[in-house]
C-alpha positions in Angstrom: 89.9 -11.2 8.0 87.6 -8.5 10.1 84.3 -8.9 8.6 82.9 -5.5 7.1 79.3 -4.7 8.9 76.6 -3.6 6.7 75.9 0.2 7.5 72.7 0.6 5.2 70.3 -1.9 6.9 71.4 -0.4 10.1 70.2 3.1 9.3 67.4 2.0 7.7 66.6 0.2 10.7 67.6 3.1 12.9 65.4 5.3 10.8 62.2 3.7 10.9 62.5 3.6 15.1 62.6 6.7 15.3 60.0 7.3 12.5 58.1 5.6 14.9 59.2 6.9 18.1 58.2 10.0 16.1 54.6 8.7 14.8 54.3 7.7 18.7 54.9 10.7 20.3 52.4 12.4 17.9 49.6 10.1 18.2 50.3 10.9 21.6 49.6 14.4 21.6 47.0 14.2 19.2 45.3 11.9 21.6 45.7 14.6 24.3 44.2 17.1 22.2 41.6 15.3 21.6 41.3 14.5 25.5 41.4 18.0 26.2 38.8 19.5 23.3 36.6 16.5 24.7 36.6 18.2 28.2 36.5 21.8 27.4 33.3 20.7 25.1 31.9 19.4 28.2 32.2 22.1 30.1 31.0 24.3 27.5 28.1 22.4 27.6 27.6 22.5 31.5 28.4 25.8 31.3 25.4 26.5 28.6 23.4 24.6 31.2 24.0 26.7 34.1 23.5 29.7 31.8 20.5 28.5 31.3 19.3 27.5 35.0 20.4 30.6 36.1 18.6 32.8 33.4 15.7 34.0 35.9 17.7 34.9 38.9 20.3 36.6 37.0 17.6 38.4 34.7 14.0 38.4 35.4 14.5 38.9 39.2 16.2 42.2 38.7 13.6 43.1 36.4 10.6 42.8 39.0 12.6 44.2 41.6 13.4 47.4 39.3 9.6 47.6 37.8 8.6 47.3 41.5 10.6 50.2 42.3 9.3 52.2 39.4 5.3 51.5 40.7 5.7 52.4 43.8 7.8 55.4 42.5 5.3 56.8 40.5 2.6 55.5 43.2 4.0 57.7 45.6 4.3 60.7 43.3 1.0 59.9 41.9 -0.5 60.0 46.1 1.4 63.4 46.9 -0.1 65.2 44.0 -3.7 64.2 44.8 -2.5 65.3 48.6 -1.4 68.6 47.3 -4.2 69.2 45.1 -6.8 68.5 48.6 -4.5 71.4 50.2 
């Protein structure tokens, strides 16, 4: 007599690997995500800190430069109207 195999434990064994080829694959990518928010966190950070390194030369350098320009602007227009006014 052939002997009749037992289908159900089969499946259920069948089932559970790939459950956990499943539960695997998405601890997996949840890990990677987690990688990946990790790093761009990082450089958000570093990025805040350059931000903030780079504050003067990016902002308060341009602003003397332009306020210098103004003074001596209105300097010189201030000196050629006393000039004119001597005339």
């Amino acid at each position: 007599m052939k002997q009749q195999f037992k289908l159900k434990p089969m499946r259920h064994q069948y089932r559970k690997v790939i459950r956990s080829i499943k539960n695997v694959k998405e601890a997996s990518i949840n890990n990677e995500d987690n990688e990946n928010n990790e790093k761009n966190g990082a450089l958000h950070s570093v990025t805040r800190e350059a931000d903030n390194k780079y504050l003067p030369i990016i902002v308060i350098i341009p602003l003397i430069v332009v306020g210098s320009f103004l003074i001596l602007v209105i300097k010189q227009k201030n000196v050629q109207e006393f000039l004119d006014k001597k005339r």
